[in-house]
N, C-alpha and C positions, 0 to 999 in steps of 0.2 A: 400361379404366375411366378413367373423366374425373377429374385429379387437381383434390383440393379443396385451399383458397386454403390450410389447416392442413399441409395435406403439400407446399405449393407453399411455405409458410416456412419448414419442414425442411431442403426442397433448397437453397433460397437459401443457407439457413445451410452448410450442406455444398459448396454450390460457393466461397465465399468464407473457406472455410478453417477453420473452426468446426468441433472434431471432441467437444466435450461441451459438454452442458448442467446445469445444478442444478437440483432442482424437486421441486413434491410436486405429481400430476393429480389434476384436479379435475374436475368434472363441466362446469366452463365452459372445461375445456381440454382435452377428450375428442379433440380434431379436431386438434390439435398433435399429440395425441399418439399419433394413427392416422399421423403423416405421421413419426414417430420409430420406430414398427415398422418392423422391417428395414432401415433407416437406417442408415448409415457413422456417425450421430453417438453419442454415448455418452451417456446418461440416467442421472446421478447424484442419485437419490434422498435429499433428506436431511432430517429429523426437525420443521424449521419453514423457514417463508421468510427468518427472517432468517438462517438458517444456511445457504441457499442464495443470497443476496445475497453472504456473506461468502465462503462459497467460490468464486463467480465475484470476487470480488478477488484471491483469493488465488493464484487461478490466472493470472489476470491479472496480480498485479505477478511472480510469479515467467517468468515466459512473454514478457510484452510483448505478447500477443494479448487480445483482445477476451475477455473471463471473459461467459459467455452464462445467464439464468439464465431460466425459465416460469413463470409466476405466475397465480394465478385471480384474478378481479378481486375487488376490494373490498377484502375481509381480507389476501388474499392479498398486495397491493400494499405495504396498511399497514404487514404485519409487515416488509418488504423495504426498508420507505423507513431503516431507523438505516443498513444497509448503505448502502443508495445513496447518502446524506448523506456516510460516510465515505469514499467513493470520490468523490464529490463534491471534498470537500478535500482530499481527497489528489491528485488529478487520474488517476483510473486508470480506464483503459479498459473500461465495462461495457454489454452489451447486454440490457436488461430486457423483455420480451415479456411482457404479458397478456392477457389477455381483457378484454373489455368485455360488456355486460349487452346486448340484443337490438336492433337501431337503431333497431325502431318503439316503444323503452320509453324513449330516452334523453332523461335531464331531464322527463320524465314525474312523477314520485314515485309511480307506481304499487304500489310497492313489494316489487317482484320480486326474487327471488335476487343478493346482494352488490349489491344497488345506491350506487351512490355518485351524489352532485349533479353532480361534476364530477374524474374521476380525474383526469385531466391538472393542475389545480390542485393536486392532493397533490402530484404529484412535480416539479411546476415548477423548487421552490426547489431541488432537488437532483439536478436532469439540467441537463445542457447542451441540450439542449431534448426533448418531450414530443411524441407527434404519434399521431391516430389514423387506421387506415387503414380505409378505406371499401371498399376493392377490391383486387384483385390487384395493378394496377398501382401504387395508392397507396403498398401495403409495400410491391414495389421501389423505388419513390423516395425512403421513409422510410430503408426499409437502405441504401440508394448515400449518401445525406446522411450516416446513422451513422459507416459506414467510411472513408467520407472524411474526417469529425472523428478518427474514432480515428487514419489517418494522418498528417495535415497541420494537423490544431487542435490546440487544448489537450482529451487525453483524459480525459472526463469520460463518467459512465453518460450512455445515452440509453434514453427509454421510448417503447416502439412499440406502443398497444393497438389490438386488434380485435374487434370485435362480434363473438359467438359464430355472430349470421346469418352474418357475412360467411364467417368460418373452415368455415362448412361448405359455403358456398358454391363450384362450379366455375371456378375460375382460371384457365382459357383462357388460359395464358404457361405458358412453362417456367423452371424455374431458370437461372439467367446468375449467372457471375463478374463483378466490378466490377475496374475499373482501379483502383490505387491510384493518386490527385494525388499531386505533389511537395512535398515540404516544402518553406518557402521561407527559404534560408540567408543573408538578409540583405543589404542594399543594401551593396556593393562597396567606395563609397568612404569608409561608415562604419564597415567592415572594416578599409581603412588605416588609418583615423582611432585606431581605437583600439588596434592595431598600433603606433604612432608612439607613443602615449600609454603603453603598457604600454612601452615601449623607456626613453621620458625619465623615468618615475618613478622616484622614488628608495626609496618602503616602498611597493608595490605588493601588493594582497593578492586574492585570487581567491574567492568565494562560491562554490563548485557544488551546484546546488538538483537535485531527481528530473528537471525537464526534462531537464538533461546529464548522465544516468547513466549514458549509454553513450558517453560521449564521453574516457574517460579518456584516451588515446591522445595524445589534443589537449591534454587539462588538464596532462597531465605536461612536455609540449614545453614549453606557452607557459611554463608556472612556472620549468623548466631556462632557459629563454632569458630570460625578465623578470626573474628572482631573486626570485617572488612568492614568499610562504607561501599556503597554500593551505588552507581550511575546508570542508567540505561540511554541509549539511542530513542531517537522520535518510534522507531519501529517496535523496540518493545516498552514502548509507554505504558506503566500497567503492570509491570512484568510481578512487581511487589507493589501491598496497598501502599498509596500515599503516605499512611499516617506511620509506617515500619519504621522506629527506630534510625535501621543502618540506611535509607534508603535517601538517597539525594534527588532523586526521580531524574527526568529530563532532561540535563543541566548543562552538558557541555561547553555548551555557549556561554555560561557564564564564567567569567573570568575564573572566581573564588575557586572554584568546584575545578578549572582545569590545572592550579596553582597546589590545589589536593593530589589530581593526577601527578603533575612534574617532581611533588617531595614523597610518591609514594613508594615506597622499597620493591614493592610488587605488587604488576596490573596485572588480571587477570581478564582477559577480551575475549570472549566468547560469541561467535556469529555475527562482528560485526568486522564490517570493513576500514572501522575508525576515521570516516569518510570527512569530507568538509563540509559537508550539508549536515552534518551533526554536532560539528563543533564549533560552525562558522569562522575559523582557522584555516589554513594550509593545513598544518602539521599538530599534532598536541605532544605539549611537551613531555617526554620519558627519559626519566633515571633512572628507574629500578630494573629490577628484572620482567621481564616480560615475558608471561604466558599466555599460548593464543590456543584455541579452537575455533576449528572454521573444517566447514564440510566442503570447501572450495583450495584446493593447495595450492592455489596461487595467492591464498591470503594469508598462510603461513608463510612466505619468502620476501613481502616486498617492503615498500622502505620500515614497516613497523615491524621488521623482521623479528622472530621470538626467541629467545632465549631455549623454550622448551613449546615446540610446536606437537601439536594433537590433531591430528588431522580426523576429523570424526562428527557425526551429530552433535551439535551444544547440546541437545537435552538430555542428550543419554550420557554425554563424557560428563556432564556436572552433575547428574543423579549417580554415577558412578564416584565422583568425587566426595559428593555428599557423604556415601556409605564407608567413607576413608578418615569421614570425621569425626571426632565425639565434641561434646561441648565442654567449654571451658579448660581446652587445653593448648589453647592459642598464644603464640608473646606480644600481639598485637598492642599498641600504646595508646594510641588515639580514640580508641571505645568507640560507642555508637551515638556520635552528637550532629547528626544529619537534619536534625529539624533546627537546632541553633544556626546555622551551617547557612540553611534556605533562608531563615529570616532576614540574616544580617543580610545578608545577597539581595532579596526583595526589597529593602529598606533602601536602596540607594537605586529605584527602578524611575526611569521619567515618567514627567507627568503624562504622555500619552499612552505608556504602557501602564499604567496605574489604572487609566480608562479602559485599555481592553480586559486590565484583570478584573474589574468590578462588571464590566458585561460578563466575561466568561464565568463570572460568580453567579450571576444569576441562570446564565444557562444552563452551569452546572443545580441548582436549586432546583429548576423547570424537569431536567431531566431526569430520569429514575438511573437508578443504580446500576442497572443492565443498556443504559442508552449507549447510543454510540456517534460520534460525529466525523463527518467528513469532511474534511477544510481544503479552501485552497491557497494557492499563493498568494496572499492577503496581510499583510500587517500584524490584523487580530488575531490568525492565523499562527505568524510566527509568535505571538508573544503564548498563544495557547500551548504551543509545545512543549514550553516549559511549565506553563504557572496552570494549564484546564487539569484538576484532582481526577484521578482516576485508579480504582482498585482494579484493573484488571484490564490484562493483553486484549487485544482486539475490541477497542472500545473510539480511541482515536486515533485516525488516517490520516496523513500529510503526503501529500506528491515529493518526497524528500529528495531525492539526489538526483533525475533529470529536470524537476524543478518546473514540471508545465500548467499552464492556466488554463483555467478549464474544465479540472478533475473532480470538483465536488459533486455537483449535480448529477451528472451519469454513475460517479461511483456511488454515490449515496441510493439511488438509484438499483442499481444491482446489490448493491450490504442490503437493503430493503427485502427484496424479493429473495435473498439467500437467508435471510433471519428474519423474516415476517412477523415473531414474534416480542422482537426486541423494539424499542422506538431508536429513531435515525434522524439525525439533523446534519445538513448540508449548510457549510458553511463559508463564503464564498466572499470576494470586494466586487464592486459594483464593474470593476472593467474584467474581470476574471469570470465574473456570471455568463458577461456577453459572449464571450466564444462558445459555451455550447447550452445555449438558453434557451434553443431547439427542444431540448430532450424533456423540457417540461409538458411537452405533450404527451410524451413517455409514459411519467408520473401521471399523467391524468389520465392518460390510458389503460394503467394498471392501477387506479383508484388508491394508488398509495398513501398512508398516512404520513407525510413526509412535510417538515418543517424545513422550510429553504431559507436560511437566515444573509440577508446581501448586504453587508458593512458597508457602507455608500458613503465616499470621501471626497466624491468626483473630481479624483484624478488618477493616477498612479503613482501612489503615496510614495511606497519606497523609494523609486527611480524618484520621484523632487524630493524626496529627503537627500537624496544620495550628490542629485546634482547639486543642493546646498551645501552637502557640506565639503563639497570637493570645489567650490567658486564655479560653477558651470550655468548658464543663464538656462531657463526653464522650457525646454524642446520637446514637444510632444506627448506631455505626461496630464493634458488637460482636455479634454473631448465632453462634450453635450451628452448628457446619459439620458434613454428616455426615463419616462413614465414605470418606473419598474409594477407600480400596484396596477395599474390600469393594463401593462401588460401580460400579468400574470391571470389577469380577470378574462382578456381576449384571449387565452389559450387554455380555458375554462376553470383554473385554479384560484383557490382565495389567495385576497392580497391584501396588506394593509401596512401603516405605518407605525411603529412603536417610537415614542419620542422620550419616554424614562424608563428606571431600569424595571419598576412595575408592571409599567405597560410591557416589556420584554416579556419579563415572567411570564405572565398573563396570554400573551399572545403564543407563547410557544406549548404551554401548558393546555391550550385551546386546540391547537396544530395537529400535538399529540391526540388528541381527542378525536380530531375529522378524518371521516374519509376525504380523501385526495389529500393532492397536495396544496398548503400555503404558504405563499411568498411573506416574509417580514421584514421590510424594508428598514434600517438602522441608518440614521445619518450620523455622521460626526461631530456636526455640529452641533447637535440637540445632548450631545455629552461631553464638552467641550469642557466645563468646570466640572468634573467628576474628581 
């Protein structure tokens, strides 16, 4: 039988290493989904597109592989673009495949089935680029382009649509493997350059942004041999264990830690965008010299302009750096007093975030060592950014810089199914749940072991924080929540409530233990005196 161009993108995807997709078929993606029958790849069904967007995140940042999701055109896309937006900002590797409407109807207004004027303009602003394939060999070109970015660019979703003619069309090609291109590690002698520069400085401090979250190895050498302290972004949470000496974790957001940045002689920013979602600032303050690596050149130019730009992989220009260093030959003054640093910082925390820290203590307790959690825009959320312990990258998730509600469930979701063998907690506020609390039939469909923890304030804590403390009377931050236990039981997953931090442990420690998923309902109120 003549394989059609639908089952010809199957294989593609299957020879280039893709072992699941997210999706709901459609009648315009009937021919994908003829070429997924019988297929090595795995078809996870889930309840809308935006919760198949999110779980090709989630799988993707817990994986480091391409999160793959199938989409019908039109609505399909629409619902999909909040996901791809935040994997947009976040920079995480996602491959979006739809459908397009018939090639003798397009830009017609005929008005046929999901027509759009123009798809690719939807997802422009939120792919690294958009491209439609006309033919078999078109999508191999389109995919060799994709993977090649998700290797050696900055990974960002890419969207690949095909005319339903085409897709049922005879693809005369067979599936092929793509080489992956080399990342590129930075021009050599701006490697010594700032080798030399991290040697002579004397408060030398380190940025590591999600580009270098695998690069720990290197972060810890150069910091041991510079005498730098050391900050990561929410993205490389992890990047160095907690307990390292030079290591401040998280911290941006707090004041102390950006007061370090502004007096430090030399930053040294590696793969991050120095964003506002990480510092919760505009701007953070710089005096020193400033050294950037970033795999994206429009991050070495803009207003954090660098002193000494490296345009290259962060892992590989800092493993490079690293081998520029010896120990103990730094003029660094400041030494490694990063733990005194966080204390004094956490000693002046309010009393509600005192509450999330002593939850996130026991979640952290509950969890094993290899767990990993995915939050949403939630309160507990942000205070876990800073203050949840964790020795290692890809451990915990935050929707950081498009900032959408929503993200925990589906991405926890997909991290689940992409590391089956790690435990995953999903953690969410009770109005954040509700946008995509569909997907819990997801998790019960795939029998997940999955602890869905819902910080329940019944309101939208931060927006009435925010309106108090700006004199704004209280507009829409207060809404009737249901039943969360009762409806996690009617979509056949356990549920229950934990009213101390015991009963927490306890209950997540149980979670871990079940097939399926369980909801853990947390009130604010029941830890109000914490």
């Amino acid at each position: 039988m003549t394989m059609k161009v639908g089952e010809y993108l199957v294989g593609m995807l299957a020879e280039n290493g893709v072992d699941t997709v997210f999706g709901i078929p459609g009648v315009h993606t009937l021919d994908l989904y003829r070429g997924l029958a019988g297929n090595r790849v795995r078809h996870v069904l889930t309840r809308h597109e935006q919760g198949a967007g999110f779980a090709a995140d989630g799988y993707a940042r817990i994986s480091g592989r391409p999160g793959v999701c199938f989409l019908i055109s039109g609505p399909g896309v629409g619902n999909a673009m909040t996901a791809m937006g935040q994997a947009y900002s976040d920079s995480v590797p996602m491959l979006v495949i739809s459908s397009l409407c018939a090639t003798d109807t397009l830009r017609k207004g005929r008005g046929v089935l999901h027509e759009v004027t123009d798809q690719r303009a939807m997802t422009a602003p939120v792919t690294a680029f958009s491209a439609t394939a006309l033919s078999a060999a078109d999508l191999r070109d389109h995919l060799r382009q994709a993977f090649a970015q998700f290797a050696a660019g900055r990974p960002r979703p890419v969207h690949i649509e095909v005319p339903i003619d085409v897709l049922a069309a005879p693809a005369g090609l067979a599936p092929e493997a793509f080489g992956e291109p080399p990342a590129p590690p930075g021009p050599g002698d701006l490697i010594e350059a700032a080798a030399t520069q991290l040697r002579q400085a004397k408060r030398p401090m380190l940025i590591i942004g999600g580009g270098a979250a695998r690069a720990g190895a290197a972060v810890a050498r150069i910091a041991e041999a510079s005498g730098a302290l050391v900050v990561t972004t929410i993205a490389a949470k992890g990047v160095l264990p907690d307990k390292h000496p030079a290591h401040l974790g998280a911290t941006l957001q707090w004041r102390e830690v950006r007061h370090l940045v502004a007096t430090a002689d030399l930053v040294l920013a590696a793969g991050t965008e120095l964003a506002e979602t990480d510092s919760y600032v505009d701007t953070v303050p710089l005096s020193g010299t400033l050294i950037r690596i970033d795999i994206d050149p429009g991050k070495l130019a803009d207003r954090y302009r660098a002193s000494l730009p490296i345009l290259g992989d962060a892992r590989l220009a800092l493993e490079a750096i690293a081998e520029q260093l010896a120990p103990g030959t730094s003029a660094a003054q400041w030494g490694h007093n990063a733990s005194a640093i966080r204390e004094h910082a956490m000693a002046g925390l309010d009393r509600k975030t005192r509450t999330h820290a002593r939850l996130l203590q026991a979640l952290r307790r509950a969890l094993p060592a290899d767990g990993a959690v995915f939050s949403d825009m939630t309160q507990i959320a942000y205070a876990g950014n800073a203050l949840f312990p964790v020795d290692r990258t890809r451990s915990w998730f935050h929707p950081c810089g498009y900032g959408t509600l929503g993200y925990a469930l589906p991405a926890a979701i997909g991290g689940k199914i992409a590391a089956p063998d790690r435990p995953v907690v999903a953690l969410a506020g009770d109005f954040g749940f509700q946008f995509t609390l569909p997907e819990l039939a997801t998790a019960v469909d795939e029998r997940l072991s999955l602890p869905i923890i819902v910080w329940n304030n019944d309101r939208l804590g931060q927006i009435a924080d925010d309106m108090m403390a700006g004199g704004i009377a209280e507009v829409g931050v207060r809404a009737r929540n249901p039943d969360f236990v009762a409806l996690a039981k009617a979509y056949g997953a356990h549920g229950l409530r934990a009213s101390s931090l015991a009963a927490v442990e306890e209950a997540l420690r149980e979670a871990l233990r079940r097939e399926g998923p369980t909801l853990v309902e947390i009130h604010e109120r029941d830890f109000g005196e914490l």
